[in-house]
C-alpha positions, 0 to 999 in steps of 0.5 A: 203606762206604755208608750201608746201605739199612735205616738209609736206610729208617729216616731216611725216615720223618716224624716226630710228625703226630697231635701236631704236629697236635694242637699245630697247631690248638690254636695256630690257635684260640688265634689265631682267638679273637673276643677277639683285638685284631686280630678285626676286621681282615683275616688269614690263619692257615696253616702252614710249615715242615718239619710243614707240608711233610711233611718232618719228622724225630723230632727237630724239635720246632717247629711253625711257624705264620704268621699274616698280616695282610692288611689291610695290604701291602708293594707291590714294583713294582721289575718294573712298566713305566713305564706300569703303575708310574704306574697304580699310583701313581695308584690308591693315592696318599693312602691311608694304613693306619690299623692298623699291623703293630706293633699287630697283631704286638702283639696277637697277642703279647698274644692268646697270653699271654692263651691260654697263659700269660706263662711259655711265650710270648716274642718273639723277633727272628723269631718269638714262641716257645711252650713245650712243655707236655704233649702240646702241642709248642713251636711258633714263630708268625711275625706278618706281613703280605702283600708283593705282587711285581708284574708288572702293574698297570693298575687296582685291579681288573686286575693280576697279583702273586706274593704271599708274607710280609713282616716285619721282624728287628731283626738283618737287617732286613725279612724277605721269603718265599714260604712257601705257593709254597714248600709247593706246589711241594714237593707237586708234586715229591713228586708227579711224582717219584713220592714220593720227594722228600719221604722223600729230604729227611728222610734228608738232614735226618737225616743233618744231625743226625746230622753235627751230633751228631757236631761235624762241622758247627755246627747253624746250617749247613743248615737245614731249609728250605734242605735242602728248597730243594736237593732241590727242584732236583734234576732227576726222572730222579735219584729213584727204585729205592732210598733208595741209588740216589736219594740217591747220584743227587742228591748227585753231581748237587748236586756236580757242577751249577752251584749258583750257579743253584739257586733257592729252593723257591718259585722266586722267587730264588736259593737262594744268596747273602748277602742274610737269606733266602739260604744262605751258599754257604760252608755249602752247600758245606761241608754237602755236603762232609760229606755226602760223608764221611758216606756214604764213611766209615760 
């Protein structure tokens, strides 16, 4: 039988806001601290994740945030025409940063030590972890620095470029992502879908948990942010009348459609593939799979 509409209900709600919010600005003043190493340089604090999407379940405890340096960049001017690559070569030949992102990941490890103890902070190969601790949340804060894709360069002062989060991973490598595109256009579906999409990805992201609690799928199958990615694909006219009309809709259209053309929720490559920021199409599908039985077999 189906998954009845109450417990569909129930899995649609957000979880903590007043604590991870609480949790989320101790963190940022811990970072934006005068005494902090990198004070002088130029740095944006935001948030991602699922807290910051909205998209949260009960049972993510984490909340991410990212902490930017942009005094520096990575330039990617692979979709630069001749013309503009040589203008853009010539605007930033010989200049040299004199602040690397080694020394600012540094000091932002050491700006979180100072604030919240050696015990609770740990770098780890993404992201500096900070433990839970009373009301306090645990929370990954991800140090990073701008990676501009560029579509035009004719000056300094007159180009045109997508701008998002580089860093580096000591098990795959440099890590590129979009994660503020990734928030907007996650606001803009919840919007025109007339604010269905979001409670929709909480109910998936629920039914993972419960699928991974069950041993029906590892933990590592469907994260959050690839959840998020395919419902975002999912076109408008799927959503809406009840929570089992709406996922029944997008499930059978995730199914049916050609997922090799599913893209990211930033839309700035595909949500499938084998590179460090893509989803193995292996565990999409085999996430959907199980899904299926879920619903079926309740």
């Amino acid at each position: 039988m189906p998954i009845p509409n109450s417990q569909l209900e129930t899995w649609s709600h957000q979880g903590s806001i007043t604590q991870s919010s609480t949790t989320y600005q101790t963190i940022r003043t811990a970072l934006l601290d005068s005494e902090a190493a990198y004070s002088s340089k130029s740095y944006n604090v935001f948030l991602q994740g699922s807290y910051g999407n909205d998209t949260n379940i009960y049972s993510e405890s984490d909340v991410d945030t990212v902490i930017r340096l942009d005094s520096i960049f990575h330039g990617d001017v692979s979709g630069l025409s001749n013309e503009d690559l040589q203008a853009y070569r010539n605007a930033f030949s010989g200049s040299a940063a004199d602040y690397t992102f080694s020394e600012f990941k540094q000091g932002v490890v050491n700006r979180l030590t100072n604030a919240f103890g050696s015990s609770n902070v740990s770098a780890g190969n993404k992201a500096i972890a900070i433990k839970a601790n009373g009301s306090r949340r645990s929370a990954d804060v991800i140090a990073c620095y701008q990676y501009r894709r560029y579509t035009r360069f004719k000056s300094l002062t007159d180009s045109s470029y997508v701008s998002g989060i580089i860093f580096p991973s000591s098990w795959s490598g440099e890590i590129i992502n979009y994660p503020k595109q990734h928030a907007e256009n996650c606001t803009s579906k919840h919007q025109s879908s007339n604010s269905w999409f979001k409670p929709m990805v909480r109910i998936v992201k629920n039914m993972r948990t419960k699928l991974v609690n069950n041993g029906v799928i590892a933990g590592d199958v469907a994260p959050s942010y690839y959840i998020e990615g395919m419902m975002h694909n999912v076109p408008i006219n799927k959503f809406g009348t009840s929570y089992s009309d709406t996922f029944v809709n997008c499930l059978n259209w995730l199914i049916e459609t050609d997922r090799t053309k599913l893209t990211c929720a930033h839309q700035q490559y595909y949500l499938l593939g084998n590179s460090n920021v893509q989803w193995a199409s292996i565990k999409c599908d085999q996430f959907l799979n199980a899904l299926v039985s879920l619903w079926n077999e309740w």
